[in-house]
C-alpha positions as YAML, in Angstrom:
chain: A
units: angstrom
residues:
- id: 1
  name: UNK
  ca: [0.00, 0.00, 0.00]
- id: 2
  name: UNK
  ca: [1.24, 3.40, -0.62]
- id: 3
  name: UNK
  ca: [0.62, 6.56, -2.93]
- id: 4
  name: UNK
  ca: [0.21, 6.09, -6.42]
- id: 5
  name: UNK
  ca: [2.36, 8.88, -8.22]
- id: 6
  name: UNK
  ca: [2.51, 10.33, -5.12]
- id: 7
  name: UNK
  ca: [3.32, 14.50, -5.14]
- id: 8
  name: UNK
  ca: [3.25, 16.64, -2.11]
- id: 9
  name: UNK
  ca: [3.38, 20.26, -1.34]
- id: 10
  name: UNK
  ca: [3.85, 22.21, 1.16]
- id: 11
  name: UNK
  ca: [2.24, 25.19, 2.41]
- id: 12
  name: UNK
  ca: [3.26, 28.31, 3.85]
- id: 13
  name: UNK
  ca: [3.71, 26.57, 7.71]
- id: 14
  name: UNK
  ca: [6.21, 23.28, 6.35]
- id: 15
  name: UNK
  ca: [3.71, 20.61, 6.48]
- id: 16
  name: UNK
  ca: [3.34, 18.12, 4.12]
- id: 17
  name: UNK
  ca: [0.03, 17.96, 2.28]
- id: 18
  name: UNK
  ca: [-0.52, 15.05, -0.33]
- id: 19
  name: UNK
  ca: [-2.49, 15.65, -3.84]
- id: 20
  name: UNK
  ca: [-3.34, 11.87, -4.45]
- id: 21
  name: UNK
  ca: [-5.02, 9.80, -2.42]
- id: 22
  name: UNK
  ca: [-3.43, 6.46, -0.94]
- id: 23
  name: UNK
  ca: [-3.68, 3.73, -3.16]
- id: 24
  name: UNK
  ca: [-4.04, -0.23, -2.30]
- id: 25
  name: UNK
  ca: [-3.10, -3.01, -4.46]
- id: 26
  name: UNK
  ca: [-4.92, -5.38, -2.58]
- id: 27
  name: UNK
  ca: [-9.19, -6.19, -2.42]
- id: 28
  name: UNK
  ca: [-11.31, -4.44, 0.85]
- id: 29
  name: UNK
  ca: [-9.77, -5.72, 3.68]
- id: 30
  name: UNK
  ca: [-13.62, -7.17, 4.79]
- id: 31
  name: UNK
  ca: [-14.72, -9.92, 2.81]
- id: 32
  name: UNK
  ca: [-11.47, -11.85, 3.51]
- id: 33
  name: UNK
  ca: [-11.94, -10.78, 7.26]
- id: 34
  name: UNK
  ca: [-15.26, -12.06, 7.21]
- id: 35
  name: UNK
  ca: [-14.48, -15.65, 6.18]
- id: 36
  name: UNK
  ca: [-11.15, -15.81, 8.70]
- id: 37
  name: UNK
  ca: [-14.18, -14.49, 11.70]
- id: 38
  name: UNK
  ca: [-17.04, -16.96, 10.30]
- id: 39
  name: UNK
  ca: [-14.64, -19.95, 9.82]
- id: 40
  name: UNK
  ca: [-13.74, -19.02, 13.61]
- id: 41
  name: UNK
  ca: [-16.57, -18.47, 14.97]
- id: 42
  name: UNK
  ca: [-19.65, -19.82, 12.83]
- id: 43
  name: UNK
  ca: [-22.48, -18.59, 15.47]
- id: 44
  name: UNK
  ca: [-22.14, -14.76, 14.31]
- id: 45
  name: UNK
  ca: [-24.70, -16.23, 11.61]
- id: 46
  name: UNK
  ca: [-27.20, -16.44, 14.21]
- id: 47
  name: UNK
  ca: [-26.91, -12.76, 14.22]
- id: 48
  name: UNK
  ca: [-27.98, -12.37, 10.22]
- id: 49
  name: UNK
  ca: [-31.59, -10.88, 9.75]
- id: 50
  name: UNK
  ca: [-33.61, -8.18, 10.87]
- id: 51
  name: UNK
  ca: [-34.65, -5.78, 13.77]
- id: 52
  name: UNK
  ca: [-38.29, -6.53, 14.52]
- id: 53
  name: UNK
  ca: [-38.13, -3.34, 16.45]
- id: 54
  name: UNK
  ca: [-37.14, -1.29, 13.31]
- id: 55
  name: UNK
  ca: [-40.65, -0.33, 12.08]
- id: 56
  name: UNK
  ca: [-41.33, 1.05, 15.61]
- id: 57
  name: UNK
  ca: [-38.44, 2.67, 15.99]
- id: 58
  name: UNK
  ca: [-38.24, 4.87, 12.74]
- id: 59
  name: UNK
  ca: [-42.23, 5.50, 13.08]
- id: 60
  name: UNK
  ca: [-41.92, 6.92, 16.76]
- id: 61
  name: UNK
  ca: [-39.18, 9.67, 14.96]
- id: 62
  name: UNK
  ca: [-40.87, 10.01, 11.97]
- id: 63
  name: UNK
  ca: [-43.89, 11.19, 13.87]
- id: 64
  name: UNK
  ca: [-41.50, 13.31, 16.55]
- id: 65
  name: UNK
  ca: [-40.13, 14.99, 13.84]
- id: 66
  name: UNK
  ca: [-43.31, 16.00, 11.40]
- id: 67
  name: UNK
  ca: [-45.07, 17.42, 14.97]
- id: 68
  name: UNK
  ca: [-42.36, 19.31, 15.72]
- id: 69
  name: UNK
  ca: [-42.26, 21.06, 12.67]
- id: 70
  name: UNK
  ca: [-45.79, 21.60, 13.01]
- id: 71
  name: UNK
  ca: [-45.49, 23.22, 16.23]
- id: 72
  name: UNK
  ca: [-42.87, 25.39, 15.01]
- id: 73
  name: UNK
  ca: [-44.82, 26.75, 11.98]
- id: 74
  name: UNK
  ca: [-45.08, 30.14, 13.59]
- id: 75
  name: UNK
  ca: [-41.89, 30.32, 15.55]
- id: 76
  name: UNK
  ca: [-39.19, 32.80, 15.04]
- id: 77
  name: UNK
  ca: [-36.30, 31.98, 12.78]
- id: 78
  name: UNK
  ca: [-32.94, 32.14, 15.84]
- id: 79
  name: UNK
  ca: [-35.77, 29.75, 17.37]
- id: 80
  name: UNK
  ca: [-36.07, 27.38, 14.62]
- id: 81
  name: UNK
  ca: [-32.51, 27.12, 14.07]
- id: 82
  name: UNK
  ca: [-31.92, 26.60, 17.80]
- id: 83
  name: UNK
  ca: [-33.90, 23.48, 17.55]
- id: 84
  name: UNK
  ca: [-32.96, 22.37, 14.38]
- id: 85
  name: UNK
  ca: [-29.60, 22.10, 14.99]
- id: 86
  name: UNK
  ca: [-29.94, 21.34, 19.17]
- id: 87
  name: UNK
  ca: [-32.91, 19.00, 18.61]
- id: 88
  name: UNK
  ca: [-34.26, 17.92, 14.99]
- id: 89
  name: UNK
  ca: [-30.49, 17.42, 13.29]
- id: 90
  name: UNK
  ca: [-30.16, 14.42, 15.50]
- id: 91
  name: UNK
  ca: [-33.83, 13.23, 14.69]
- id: 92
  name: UNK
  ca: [-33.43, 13.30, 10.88]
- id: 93
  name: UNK
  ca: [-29.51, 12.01, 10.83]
- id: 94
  name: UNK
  ca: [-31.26, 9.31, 13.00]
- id: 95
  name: UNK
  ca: [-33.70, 8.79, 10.43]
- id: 96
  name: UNK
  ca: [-31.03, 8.92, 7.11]
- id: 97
  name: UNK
  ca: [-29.39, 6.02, 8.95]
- id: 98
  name: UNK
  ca: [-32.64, 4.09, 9.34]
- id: 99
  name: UNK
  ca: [-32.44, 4.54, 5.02]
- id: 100
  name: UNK
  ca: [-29.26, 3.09, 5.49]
- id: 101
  name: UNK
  ca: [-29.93, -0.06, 7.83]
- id: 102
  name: UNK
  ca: [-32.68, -0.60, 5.54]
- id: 103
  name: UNK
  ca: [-31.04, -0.51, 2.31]
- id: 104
  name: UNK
  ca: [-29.46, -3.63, 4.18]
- id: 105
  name: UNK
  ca: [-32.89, -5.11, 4.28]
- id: 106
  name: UNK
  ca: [-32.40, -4.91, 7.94]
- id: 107
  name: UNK
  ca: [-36.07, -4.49, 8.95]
- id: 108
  name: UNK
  ca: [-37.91, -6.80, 7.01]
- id: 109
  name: UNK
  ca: [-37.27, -10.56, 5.13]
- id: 110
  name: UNK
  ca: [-38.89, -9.11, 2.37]
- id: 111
  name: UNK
  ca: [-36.88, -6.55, 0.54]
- id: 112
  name: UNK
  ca: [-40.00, -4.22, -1.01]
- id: 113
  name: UNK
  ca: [-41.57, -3.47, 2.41]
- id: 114
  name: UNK
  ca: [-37.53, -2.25, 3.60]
- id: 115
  name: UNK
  ca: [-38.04, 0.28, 0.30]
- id: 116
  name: UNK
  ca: [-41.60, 1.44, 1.28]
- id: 117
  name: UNK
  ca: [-40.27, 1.88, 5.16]
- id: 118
  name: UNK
  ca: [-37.59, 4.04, 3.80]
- id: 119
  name: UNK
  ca: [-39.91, 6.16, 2.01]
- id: 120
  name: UNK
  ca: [-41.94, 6.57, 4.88]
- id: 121
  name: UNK
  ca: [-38.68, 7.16, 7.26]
- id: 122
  name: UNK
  ca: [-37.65, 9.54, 4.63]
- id: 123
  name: UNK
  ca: [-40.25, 11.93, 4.91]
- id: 124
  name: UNK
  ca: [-39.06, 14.67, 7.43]
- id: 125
  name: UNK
  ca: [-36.24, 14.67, 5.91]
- id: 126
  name: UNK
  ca: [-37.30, 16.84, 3.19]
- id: 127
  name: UNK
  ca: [-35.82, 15.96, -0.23]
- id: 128
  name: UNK
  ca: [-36.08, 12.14, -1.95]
- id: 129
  name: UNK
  ca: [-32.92, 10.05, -1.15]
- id: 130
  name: UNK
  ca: [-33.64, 6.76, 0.26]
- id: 131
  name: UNK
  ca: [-34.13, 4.64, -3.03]
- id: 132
  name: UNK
  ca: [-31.06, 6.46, -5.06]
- id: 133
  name: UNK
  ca: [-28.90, 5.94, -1.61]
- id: 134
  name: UNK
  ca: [-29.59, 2.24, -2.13]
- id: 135
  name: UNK
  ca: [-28.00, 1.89, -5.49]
- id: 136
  name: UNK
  ca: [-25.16, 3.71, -4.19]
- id: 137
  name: UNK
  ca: [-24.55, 2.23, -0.99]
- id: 138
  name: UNK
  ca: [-24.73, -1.35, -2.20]
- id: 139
  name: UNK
  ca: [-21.79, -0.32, -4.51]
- id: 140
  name: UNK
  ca: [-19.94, 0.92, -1.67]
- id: 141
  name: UNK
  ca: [-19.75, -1.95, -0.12]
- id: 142
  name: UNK
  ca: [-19.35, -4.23, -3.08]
- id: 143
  name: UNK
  ca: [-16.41, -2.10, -4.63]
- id: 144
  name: UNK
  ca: [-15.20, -0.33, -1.70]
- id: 145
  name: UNK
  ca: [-12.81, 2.28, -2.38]
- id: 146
  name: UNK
  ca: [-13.06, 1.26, -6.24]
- id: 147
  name: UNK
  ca: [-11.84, 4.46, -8.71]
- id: 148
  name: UNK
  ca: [-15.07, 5.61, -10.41]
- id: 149
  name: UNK
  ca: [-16.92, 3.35, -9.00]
- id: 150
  name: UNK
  ca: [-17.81, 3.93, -5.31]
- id: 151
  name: UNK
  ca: [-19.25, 7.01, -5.06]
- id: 152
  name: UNK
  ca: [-18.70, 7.76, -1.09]
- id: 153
  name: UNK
  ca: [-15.10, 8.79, -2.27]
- id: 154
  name: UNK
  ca: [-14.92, 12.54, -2.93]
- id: 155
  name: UNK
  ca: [-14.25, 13.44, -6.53]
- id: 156
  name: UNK
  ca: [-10.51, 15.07, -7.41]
- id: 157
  name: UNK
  ca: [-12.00, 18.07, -8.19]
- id: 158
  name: UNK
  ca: [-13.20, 18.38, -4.43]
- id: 159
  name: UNK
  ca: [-9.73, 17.30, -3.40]
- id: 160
  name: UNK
  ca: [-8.37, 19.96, -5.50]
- id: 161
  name: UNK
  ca: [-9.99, 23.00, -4.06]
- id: 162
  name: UNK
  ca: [-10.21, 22.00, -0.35]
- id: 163
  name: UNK
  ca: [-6.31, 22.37, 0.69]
- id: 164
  name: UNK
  ca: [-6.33, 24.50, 3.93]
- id: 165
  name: UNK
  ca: [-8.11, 24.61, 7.37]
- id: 166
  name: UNK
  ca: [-10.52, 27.21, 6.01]
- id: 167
  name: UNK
  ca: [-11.88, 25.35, 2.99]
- id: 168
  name: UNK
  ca: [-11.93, 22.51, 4.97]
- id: 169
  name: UNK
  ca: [-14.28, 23.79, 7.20]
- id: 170
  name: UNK
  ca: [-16.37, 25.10, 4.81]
- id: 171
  name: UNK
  ca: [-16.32, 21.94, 3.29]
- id: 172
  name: UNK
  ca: [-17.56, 19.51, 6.06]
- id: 173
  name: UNK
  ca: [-20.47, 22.50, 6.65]
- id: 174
  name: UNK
  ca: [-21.54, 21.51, 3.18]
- id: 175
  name: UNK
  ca: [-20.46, 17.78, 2.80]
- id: 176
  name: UNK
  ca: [-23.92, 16.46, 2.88]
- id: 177
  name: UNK
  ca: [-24.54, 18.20, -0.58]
- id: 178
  name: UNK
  ca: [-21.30, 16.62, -2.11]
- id: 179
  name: UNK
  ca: [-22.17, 13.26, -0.80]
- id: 180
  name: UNK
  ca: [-25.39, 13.80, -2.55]
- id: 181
  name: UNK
  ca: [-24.68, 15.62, -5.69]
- id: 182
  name: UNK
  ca: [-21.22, 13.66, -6.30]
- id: 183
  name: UNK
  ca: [-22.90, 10.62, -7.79]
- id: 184
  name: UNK
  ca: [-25.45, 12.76, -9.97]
- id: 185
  name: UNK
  ca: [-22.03, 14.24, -11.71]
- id: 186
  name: UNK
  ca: [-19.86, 11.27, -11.68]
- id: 187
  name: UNK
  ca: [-22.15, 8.16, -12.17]
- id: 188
  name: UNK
  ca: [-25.50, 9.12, -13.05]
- id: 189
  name: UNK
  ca: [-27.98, 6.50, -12.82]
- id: 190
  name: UNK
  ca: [-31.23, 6.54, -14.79]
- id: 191
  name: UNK
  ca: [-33.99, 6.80, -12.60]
- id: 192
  name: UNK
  ca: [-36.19, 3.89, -12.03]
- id: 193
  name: UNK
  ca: [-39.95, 3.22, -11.08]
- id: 194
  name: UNK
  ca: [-39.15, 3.50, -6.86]
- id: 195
  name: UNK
  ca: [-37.29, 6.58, -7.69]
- id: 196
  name: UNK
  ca: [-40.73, 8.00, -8.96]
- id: 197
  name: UNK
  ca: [-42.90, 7.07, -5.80]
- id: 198
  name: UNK
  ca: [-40.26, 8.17, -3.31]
- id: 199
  name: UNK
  ca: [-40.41, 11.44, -5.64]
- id: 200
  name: UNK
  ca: [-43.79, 11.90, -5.44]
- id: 201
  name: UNK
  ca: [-44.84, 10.80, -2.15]
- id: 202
  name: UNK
  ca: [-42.14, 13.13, -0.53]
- id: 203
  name: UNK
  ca: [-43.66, 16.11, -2.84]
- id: 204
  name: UNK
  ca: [-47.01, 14.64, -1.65]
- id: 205
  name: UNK
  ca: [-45.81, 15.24, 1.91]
- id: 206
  name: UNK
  ca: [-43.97, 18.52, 1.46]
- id: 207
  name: UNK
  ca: [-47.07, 19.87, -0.21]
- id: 208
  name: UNK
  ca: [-49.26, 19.53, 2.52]
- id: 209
  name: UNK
  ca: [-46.69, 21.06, 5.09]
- id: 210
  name: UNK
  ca: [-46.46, 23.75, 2.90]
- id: 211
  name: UNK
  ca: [-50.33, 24.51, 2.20]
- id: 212
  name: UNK
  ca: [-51.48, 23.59, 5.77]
- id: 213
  name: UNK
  ca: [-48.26, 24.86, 7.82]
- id: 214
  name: UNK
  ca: [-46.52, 27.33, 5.42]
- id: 215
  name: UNK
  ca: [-42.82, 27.75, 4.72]
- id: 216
  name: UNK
  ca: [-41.68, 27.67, 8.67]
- id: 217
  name: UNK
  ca: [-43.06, 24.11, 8.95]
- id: 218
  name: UNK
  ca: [-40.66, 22.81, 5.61]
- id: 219
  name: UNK
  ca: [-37.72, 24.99, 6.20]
- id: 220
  name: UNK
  ca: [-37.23, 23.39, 9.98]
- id: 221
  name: UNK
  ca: [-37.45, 20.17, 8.15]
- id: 222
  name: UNK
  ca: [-34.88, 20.87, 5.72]
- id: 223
  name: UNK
  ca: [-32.53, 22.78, 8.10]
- id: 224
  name: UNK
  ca: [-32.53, 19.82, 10.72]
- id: 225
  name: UNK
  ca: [-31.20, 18.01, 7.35]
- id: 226
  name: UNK
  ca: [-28.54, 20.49, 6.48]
- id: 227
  name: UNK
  ca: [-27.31, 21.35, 10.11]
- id: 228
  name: UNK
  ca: [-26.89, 17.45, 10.85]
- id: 229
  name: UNK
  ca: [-25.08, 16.76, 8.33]
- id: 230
  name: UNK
  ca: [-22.37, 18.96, 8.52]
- id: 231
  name: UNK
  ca: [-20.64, 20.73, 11.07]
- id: 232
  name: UNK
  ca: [-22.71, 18.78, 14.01]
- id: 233
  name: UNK
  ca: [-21.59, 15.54, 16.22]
- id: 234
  name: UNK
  ca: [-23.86, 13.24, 14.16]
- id: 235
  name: UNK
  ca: [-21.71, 14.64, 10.66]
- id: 236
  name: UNK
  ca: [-18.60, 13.26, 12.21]
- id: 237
  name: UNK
  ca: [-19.47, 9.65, 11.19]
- id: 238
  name: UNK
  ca: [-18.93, 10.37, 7.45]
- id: 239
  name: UNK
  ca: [-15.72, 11.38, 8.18]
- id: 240
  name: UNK
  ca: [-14.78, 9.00, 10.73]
- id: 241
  name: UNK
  ca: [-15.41, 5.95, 8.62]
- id: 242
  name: UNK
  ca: [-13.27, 5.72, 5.67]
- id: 243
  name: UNK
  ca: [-10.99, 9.23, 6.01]
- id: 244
  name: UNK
  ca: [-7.60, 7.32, 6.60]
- id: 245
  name: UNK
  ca: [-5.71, 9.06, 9.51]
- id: 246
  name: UNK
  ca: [-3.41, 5.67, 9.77]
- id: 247
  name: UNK
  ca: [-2.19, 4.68, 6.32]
- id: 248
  name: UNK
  ca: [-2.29, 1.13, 7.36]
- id: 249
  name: UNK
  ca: [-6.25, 1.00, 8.45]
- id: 250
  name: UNK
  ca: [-8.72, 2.13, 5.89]
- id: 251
  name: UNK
  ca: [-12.32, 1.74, 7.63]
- id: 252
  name: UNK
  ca: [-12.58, 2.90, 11.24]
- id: 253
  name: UNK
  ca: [-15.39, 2.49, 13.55]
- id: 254
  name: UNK
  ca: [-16.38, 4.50, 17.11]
- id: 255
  name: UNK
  ca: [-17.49, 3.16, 19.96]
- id: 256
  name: UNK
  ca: [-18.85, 6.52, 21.71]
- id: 257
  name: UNK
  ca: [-22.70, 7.30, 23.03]
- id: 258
  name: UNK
  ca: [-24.18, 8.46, 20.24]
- id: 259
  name: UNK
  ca: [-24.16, 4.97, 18.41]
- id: 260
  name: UNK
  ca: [-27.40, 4.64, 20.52]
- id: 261
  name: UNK
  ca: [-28.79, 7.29, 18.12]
- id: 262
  name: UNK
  ca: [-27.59, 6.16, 14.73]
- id: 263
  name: UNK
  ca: [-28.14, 2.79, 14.64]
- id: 264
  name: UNK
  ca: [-24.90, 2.09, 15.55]
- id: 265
  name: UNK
  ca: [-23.50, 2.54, 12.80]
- id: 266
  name: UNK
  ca: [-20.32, 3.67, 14.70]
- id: 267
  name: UNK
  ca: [-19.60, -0.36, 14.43]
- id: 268
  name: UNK
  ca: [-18.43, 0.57, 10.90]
- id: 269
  name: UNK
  ca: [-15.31, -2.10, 10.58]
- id: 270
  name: UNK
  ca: [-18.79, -4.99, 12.49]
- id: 271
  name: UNK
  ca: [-20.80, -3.45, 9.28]
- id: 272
  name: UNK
  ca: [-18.63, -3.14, 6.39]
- id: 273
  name: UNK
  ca: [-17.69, -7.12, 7.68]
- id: 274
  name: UNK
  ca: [-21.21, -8.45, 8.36]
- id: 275
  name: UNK
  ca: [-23.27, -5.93, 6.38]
- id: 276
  name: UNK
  ca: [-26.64, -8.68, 7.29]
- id: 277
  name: UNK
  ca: [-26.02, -7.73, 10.83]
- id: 278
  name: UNK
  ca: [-28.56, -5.07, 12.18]
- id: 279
  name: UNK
  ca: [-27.03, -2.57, 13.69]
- id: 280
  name: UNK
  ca: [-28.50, -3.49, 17.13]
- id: 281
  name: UNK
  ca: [-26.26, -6.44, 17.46]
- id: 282
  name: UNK
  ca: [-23.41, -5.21, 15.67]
- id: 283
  name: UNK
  ca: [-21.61, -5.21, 19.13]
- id: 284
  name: UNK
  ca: [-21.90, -8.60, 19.69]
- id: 285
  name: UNK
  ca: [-19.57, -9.37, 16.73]
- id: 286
  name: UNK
  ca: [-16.84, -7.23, 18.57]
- id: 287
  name: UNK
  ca: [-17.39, -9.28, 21.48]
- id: 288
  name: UNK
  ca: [-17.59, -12.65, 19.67]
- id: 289
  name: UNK
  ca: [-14.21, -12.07, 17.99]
- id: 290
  name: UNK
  ca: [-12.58, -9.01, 20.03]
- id: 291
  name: UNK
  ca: [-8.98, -10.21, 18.70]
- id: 292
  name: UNK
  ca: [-9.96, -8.92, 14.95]
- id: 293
  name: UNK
  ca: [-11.10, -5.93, 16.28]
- id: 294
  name: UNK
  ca: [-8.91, -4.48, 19.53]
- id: 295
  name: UNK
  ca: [-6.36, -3.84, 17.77]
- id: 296
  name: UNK
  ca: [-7.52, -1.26, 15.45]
- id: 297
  name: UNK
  ca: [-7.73, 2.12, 15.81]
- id: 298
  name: UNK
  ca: [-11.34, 3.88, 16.39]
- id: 299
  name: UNK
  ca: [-12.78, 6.60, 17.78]
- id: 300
  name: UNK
  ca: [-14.52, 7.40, 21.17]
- id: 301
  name: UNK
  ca: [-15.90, 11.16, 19.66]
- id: 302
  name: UNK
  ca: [-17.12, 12.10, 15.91]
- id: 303
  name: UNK
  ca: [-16.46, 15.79, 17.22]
- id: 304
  name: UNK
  ca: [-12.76, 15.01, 18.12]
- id: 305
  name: UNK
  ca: [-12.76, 13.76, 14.76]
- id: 306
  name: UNK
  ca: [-14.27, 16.20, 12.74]
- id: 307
  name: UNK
  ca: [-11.61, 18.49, 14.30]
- id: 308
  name: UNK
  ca: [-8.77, 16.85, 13.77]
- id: 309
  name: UNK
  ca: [-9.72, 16.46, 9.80]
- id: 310
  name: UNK
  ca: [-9.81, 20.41, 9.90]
- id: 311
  name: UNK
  ca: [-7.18, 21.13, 11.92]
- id: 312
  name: UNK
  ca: [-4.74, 18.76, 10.75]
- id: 313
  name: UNK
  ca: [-2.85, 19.93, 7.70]
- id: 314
  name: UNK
  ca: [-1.76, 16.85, 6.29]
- id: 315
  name: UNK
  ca: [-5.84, 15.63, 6.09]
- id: 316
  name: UNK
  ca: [-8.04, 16.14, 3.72]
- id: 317
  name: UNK
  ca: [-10.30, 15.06, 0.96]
- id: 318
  name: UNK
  ca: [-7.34, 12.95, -0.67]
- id: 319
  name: UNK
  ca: [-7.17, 10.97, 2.86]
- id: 320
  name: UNK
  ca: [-9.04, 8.02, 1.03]
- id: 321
  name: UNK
  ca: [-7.92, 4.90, 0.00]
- id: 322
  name: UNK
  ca: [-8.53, 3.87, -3.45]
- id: 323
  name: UNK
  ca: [-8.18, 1.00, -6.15]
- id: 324
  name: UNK
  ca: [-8.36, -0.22, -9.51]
- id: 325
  name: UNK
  ca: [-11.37, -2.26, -10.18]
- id: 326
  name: UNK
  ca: [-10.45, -6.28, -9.66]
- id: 327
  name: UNK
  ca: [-12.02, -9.45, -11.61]
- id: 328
  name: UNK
  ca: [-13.06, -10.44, -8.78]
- id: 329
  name: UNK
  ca: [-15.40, -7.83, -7.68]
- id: 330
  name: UNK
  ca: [-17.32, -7.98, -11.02]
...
């Protein structure tokens, strides 16, 4: 493993930033992690298959969420934002990483009820994303890392402008629009017939909030999006997962409190490895087999971490590993 024509610079303060990203001439480290853990210890299979409390779960938020923006339809705008950010950013991260755990197929045996649950959990979020995330978070996993392929890694043209502390900043304020309008640049995908109802029930449902509630109601909604995904606790986890701070480690997972709120997907090494594994019980895999997984680095804080990718001058959008595409992933 090391950088591919590897070039650095350095700016005005000495350190060393790279202008490639690292580059691995070896498959994901999980799938041949997975069969050295299952040939060990066969009984994590017991942990494949759903969360019967999933359904519950995301409808409790769901309906948290679309009241609170109701009651907030008249508030003042410092007061909307206050909430948003204190209270409702945590609510709809929560709910874009049900969309995740059920692009998994993690709440039901039957994939088509996971879709329509993820077009129901993605209504206070604001905007349609839960059946495009699919097709673009299978590929992550499957091709991990791949060059043009998955999507989660940010584009060079990204890497190209973000180069100091400042544009960094700005950058992880707005990296919940480049994580959503990277793969409608890069790799376009036609839209299918899902695409359509998760298009027009959430216009369906934005309508209403917007006739019945006005603007306030829709904008609290969209700004507990925004604010959550960027410079906020819960943004930390896009960061923390894959951003290689140790060139020798390229997924990362956190063990820290707020995996109660995000379906743990802190367990990020436990998911990429046993992606069939609902989040829920993602922790018993680390205890099952705690010699694959002590001896990694993680993280106990996604704040810590979002502040070290800023603040460190050597990190940055290029801190991703990459590879070529193999036979054997297609």
């Amino acid at each position: 493993m090391r950088k591919e024509g590897e070039m650095r610079e350095e700016d005005n303060e000495g350190v060393v930033m790279a202008n490639d990203f690292f580059w691995s001439y070896t498959d994901e480290p999980h799938a041949s992690r997975r069969r050295q853990i299952l040939s060990q210890y066969p009984q994590i299979k017991e942990l494949f298959g759903p969360d019967p409390f999933a359904f519950f779960k995301i409808a409790v938020v769901v309906s948290l969420q679309l009241c609170t923006a109701i009651i907030l339809h008249d508030a003042g705008w410092l007061k909307m934002l206050a909430i948003a950010y204190f209270f409702g950013s945590f609510l709809n991260h929560n709910l874009f990483l049900a969309i995740h755990e059920l692009s998994h197929n993690l709440a039901f045996s039957t994939p088509v009820y996971n879709r329509w649950l993820g077009i129901f959990a993605n209504l206070p979020i604001g905007v349609p994303m839960s059946i495009t995330f699919q097709k673009y978070h299978l590929e992550h996993h499957r091709f991990q890392g791949v060059d043009g392929i998955d999507m989660d890694v940010p584009s060079c043209t990204e890497a190209q402008f973000v180069t100091n502390t400042i544009s960094k900043a700005i950058w992880v304020i707005f990296q919940l629009f480049f994580y959503a309008l990277r793969p409608l640049f890069l790799k376009p995908k036609p839209p299918g017939y899902w695409e359509f109802i998760n298009l027009a029930i959430q216009v369906a449902l934005d309508g209403i909030l917007l006739y019945f509630w006005g603007w306030k109601s829709f904008a609290y909604l969209i700004l507990s999006t925004f604010v959550g995904g960027g410079m906020h606790p819960m943004g930390g986890h896009f960061i923390s997962e894959h951003y290689v701070f140790n060139p020798e480690q390229e997924t990362y997972s956190y063990y820290g409190p707020l995996n109660l709120m995000t379906w743990c997907v802190g367990y990020h090494n436990e998911h990429h490895d046993f992606p069939r594994i609902p989040g829920n019980k993602l922790h018993k895999v680390k205890e099952i087999a705690p010699e694959y997984y002590g001896g990694l680095d993680s993280y106990k804080s996604w704040s810590q971490v979002i502040y070290m990718y800023i603040m460190d001058r050597s990190i940055g959008p290029f801190s991703r590993m990459k590879r070529k595409l193999s036979k054997k992933s297609t």
